[in-house]
C-alpha positions in Angstrom: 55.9 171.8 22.2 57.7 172.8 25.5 58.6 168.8 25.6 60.1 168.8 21.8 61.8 171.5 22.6 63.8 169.5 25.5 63.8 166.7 23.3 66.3 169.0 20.6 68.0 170.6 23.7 69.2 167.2 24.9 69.7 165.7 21.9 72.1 168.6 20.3 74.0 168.0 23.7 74.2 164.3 23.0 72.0 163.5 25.9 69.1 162.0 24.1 68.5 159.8 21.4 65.9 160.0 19.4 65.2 156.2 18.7 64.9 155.4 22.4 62.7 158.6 22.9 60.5 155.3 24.8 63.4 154.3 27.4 62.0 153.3 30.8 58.4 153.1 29.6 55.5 150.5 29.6 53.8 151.2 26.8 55.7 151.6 23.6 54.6 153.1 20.2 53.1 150.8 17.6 55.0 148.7 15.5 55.0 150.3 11.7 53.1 147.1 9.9 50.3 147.8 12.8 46.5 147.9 11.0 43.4 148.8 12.7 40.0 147.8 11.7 37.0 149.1 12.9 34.2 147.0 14.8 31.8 145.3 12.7 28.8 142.8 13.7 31.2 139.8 14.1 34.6 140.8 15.0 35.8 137.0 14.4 38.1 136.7 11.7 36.3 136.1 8.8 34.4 139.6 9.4 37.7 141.0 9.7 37.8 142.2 6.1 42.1 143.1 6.0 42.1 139.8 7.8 39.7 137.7 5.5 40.8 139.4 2.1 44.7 138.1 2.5 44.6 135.4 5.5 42.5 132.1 6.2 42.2 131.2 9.7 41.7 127.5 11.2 40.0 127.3 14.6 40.2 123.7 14.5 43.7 123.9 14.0 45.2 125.0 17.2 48.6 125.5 17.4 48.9 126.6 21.9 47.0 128.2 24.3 47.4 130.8 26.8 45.9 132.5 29.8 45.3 136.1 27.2 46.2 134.5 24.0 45.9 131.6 21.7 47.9 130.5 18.5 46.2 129.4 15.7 47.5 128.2 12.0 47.0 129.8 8.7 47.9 130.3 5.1 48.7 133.4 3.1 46.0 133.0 0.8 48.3 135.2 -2.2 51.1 133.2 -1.6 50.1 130.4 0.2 52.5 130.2 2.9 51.8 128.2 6.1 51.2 131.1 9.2 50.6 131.1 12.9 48.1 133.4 13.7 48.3 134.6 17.7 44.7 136.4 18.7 45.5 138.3 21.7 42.1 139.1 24.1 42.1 142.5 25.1 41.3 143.4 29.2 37.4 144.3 29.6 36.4 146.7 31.9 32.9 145.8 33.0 31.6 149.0 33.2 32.7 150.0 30.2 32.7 146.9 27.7 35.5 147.0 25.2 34.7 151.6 25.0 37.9 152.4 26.3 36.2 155.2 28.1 38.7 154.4 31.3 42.2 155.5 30.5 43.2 152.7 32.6 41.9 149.9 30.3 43.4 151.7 27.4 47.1 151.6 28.9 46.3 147.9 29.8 45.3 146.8 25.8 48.1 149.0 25.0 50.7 147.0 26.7 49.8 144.1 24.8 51.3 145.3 21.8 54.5 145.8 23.2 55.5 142.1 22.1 54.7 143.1 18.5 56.7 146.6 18.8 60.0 144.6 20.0 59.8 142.2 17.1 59.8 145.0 15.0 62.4 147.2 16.6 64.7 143.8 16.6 63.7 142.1 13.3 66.9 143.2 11.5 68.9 140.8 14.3 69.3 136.8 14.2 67.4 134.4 15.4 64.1 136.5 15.8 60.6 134.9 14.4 59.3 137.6 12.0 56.0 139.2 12.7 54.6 139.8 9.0 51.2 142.2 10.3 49.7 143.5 13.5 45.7 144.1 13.1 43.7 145.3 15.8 40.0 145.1 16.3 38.2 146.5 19.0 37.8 143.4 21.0 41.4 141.4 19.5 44.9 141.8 18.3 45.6 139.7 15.4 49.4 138.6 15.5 50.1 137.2 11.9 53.7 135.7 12.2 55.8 132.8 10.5 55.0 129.2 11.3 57.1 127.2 13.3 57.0 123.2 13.6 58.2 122.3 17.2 59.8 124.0 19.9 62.5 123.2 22.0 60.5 121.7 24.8 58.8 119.5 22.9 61.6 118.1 20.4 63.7 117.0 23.7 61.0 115.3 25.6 62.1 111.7 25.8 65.2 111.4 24.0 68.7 112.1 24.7 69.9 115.2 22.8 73.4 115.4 21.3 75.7 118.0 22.0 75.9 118.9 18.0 71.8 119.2 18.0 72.2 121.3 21.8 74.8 123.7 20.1 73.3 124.0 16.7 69.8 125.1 18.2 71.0 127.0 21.2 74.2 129.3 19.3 71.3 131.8 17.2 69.8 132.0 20.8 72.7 133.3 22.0 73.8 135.4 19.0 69.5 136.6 19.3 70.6 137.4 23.1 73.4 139.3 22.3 71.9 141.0 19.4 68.6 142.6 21.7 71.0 143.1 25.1 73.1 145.7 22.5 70.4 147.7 21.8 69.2 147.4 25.5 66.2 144.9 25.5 65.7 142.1 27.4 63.7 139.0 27.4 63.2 138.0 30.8 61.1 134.9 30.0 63.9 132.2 28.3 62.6 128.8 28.5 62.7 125.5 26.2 58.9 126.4 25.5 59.8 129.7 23.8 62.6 128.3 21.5 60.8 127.7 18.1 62.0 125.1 15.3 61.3 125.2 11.6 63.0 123.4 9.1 65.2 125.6 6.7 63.9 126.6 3.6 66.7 125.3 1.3 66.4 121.8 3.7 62.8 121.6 2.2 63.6 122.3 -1.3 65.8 120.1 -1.6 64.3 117.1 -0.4 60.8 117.9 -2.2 58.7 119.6 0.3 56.8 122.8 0.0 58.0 125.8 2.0 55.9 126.4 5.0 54.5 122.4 4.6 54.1 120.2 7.8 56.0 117.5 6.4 57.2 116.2 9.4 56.7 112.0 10.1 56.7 110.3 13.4 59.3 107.9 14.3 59.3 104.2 13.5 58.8 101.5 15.8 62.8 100.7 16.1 63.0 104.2 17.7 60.0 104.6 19.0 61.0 101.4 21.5 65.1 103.4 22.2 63.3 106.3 22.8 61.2 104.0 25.6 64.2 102.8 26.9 65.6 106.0 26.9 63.0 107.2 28.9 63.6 104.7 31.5 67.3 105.9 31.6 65.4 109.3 32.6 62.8 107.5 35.1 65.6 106.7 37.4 66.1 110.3 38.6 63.0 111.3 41.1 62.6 114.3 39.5 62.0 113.2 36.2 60.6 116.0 34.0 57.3 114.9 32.2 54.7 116.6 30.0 52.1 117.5 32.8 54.9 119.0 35.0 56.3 121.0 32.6 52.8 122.1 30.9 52.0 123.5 34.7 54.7 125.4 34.9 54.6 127.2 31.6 53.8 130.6 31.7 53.5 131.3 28.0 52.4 130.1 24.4 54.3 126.8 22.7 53.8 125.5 19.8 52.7 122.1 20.1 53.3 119.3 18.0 50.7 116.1 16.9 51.9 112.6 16.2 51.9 113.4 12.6 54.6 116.2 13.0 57.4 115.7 15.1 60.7 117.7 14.3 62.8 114.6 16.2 62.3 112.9 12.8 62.9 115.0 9.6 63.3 112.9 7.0 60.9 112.5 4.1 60.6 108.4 4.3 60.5 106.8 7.6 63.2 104.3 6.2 66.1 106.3 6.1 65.6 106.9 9.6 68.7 106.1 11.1 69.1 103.0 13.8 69.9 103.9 17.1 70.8 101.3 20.0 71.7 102.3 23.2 75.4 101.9 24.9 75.8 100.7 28.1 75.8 103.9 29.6 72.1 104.7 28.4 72.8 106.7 25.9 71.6 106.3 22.8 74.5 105.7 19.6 74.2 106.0 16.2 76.8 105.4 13.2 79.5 108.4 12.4 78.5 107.8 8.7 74.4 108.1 9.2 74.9 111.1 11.7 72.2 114.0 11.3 73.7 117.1 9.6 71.6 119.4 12.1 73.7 122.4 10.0 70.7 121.1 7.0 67.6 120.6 8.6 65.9 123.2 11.0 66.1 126.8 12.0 66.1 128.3 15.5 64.2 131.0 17.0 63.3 133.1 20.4 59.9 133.8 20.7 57.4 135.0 23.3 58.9 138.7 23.6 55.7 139.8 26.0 57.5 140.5 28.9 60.5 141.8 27.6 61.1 145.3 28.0 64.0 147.6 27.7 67.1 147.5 30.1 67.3 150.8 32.4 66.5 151.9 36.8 63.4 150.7 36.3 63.4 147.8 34.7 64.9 145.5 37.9 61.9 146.4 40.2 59.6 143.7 39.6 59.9 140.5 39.3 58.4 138.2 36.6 59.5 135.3 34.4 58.6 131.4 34.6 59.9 130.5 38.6 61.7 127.1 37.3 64.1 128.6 34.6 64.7 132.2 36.8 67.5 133.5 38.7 68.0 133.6 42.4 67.7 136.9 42.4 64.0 136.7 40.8 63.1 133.8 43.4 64.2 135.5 46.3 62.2 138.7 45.6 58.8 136.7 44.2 59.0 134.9 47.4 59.2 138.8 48.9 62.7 138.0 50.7 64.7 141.1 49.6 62.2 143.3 48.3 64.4 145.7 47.3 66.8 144.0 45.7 67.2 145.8 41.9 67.2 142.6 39.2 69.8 142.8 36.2 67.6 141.2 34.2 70.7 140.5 31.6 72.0 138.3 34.1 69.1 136.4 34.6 68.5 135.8 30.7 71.8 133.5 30.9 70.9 132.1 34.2 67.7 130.7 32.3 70.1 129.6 29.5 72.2 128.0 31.3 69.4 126.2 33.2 67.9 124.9 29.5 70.9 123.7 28.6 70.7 122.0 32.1 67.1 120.6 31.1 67.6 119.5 27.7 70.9 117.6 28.6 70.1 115.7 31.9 66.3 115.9 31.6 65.5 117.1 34.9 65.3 120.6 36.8 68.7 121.7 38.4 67.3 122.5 41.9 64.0 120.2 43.5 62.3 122.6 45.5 62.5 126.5 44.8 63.9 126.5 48.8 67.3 125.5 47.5 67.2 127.9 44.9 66.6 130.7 47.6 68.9 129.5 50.2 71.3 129.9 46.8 72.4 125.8 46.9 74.5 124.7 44.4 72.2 122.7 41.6 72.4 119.1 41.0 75.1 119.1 39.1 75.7 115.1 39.8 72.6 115.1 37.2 74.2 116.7 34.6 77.5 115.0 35.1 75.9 111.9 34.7 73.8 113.2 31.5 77.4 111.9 29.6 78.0 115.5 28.4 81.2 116.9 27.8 83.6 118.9 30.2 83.2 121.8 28.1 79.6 121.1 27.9 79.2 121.3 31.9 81.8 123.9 32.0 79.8 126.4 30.2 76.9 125.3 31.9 78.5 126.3 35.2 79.4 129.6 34.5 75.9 130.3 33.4 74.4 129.5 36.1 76.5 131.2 38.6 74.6 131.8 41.5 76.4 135.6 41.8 74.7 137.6 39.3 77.6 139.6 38.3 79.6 136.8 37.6 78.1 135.3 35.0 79.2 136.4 31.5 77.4 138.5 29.3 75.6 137.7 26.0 79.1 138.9 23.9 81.0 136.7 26.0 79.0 133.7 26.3 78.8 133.6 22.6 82.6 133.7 22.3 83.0 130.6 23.9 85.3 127.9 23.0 82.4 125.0 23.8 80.2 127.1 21.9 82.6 128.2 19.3 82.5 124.3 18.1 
């Protein structure tokens, strides 16, 4: 009571706000469409009775894998809308089982609903992947979101992206960025891995598909051989990025995609695939008349909001993130260099867009060893200048990946400009 009382003390003052009554916390309340279920015999999913009455779940049907959590797919069985279905493991305590008798274990299984609880709080924004029910069991939590097709990491492995495709899927990430740095969030974990795809709804009307439907053919033969030669355009640089490298260095979920659904081709019949040759620069070109319109066809998202957590003093003291796509400034104090160093971690969200916009263009990591990074080197920007990219294109690029945190632009700004403006 004493505590409410403050509460209505500060806030008639206009010293509190009663929507952030969680600022500078760990553990945050739980998000409104949050269900538990008690423990039954089997506390797999089909003796999950919310679960089972309004969701199927296919185990053979994996959609990533993680170190706490794995992604499954599955259909709204009323509607029968394709899902992704994330089943998150809570901590054990062995003395205890899954009894949270030890208040320590509680705040641990707690903390994993903090993804689900900034979803939520930032569902009204753009470019966020809705979260359509939370269940918790006494052994799970049962993430129930919207299905995606591809990510960003694996659409651009082994093809050269265009700048339209680059600006059409990166611009909701920044507009998403600027959206959850407004109301004081921040991701903290950007990465090609954790930028979903999905093909607009409206795109799969249109051409005949069902919403939700994994339409999605692999390329023919014609581009399956460019994209080999492509590939050999990418070979000549020694730090070629391939699927085992990045894999083990991915600290999170992806959604991965099978031969048999690939979002680099989108069209409904293999034949109207368009030709592509490649110039004599390496890159590959394709006729002004057959070009895609990306505007059409697929949707862009930021997912993976577990480490995220809301800007304030405390939020800078530790360091966390995936080590190839983070700031100096988070290098420096995981290698325990300048301990106490406080992080903006705003600044280090564009860092790690800048360096994916690095990735995706040249194919390779700006900086070789994490040394460089710490001895604060300028990246290999001879990589990207020979990717075939625009001015702008590297421009933008560069002031992203400023190696002085404060100055790099913020999320407003970045979005403002004139490269990706269009």
């Amino acid at each position: 009571i004493a505590a409410e009382q403050k509460e209505a003390e500060l806030e008639a003052r206009g010293f509190f706000d009663p929507a952030r009554r969680w600022k500078g916390r760990d553990v945050y309340p739980r998000p409104a469409n949050w269900v538990y279920c008690r423990r039954t015999k089997n506390n797999w999913f089909e003796k999950t009775k919310i679960l089972a009455d309004n969701y199927k779940l296919f185990k053979n049907q994996v959609l990533g894998k993680g170190h706490h959590a794995d992604v499954y797919k599955g259909i709204d069985l009323t509607t029968g809308q394709d899902l992704a279905i994330k089943v998150i493991y809570k901590t054990v305590d062995r003395r205890f089982g899954f009894v949270n008798e030890d208040p320590m274990q509680e705040v641990k299984n707690r903390r994993l609903l903090n993804e689900a609880w900034f979803i939520d709080y930032l569902k009204d924004g753009p470019g966020i992947c809705k979260m359509i029910r939370v269940v918790e069991t006494a052994t799970k939590f049962y993430f129930v979101m919207e299905l995606a097709q591809s990510d960003l990491n694996s659409y651009s492995n082994g093809i050269n992206m265009r700048e339209e495709e680059i600006r059409h899927i990166l611009k909701p990430i920044f507009e998403c960025l600027k959206y959850a740095h407004s109301q004081d969030i921040t991701h903290r974990d950007i990465k090609p891995e954790n930028i979903l795809l999905r093909t607009k709804k409206d795109w799969l009307r249109n051409n005949g598909h069902t919403e939700g439907s994994t339409h999605l053919k692999s390329k023919s033969s014609s581009s399956k051989a460019n994209t080999l030669n492509t590939l050999n355009t990418y070979t000549s640089h020694n730090t070629m990025i391939n699927n085992n490298h990045r894999n083990g260095h991915a600290a999170g979920l992806r959604i991965l995609n099978d031969s048999s659904s690939i979002l680099s081709s989108t069209f409904a019949n293999e034949s109207s695939y368009m030709d592509m040759t490649d110039d004599a620069d390496g890159r590959s070109s394709m006729d002004s008349s057959t070009l895609y319109n990306f505007d059409h066809r697929f949707d862009a998202f930021l997912a993976d909001w577990g480490l995220a957590v809301e800007h304030d003093c405390n939020s800078g003291r530790k360091p966390v993130g995936t080590p190839l796509y983070a700031a100096p400034e988070v290098v420096r104090k995981m290698k325990r260099i300048r301990r106490r160093e406080w992080i903006n971690y705003r600044a280090c969200d564009i860092w790690s867009l800048g360096v994916t916009m690095f990735v995706v263009a040249s194919g390779i990591y700006p900086y070789h060893t994490h040394d460089a990074l710490e001895a604060q080197s300028p990246p290999n920007w001879a990589a990207l200048e020979s990717s075939g990219m625009s001015r702008e294109y590297i421009a933008f690029t560069q002031r992203l990946m400023n190696l002085t945190a404060e100055h790099r632009p913020s999320a407003a700004e970045a979005c403002n400009d004139p490269w990706l403006q269009g």
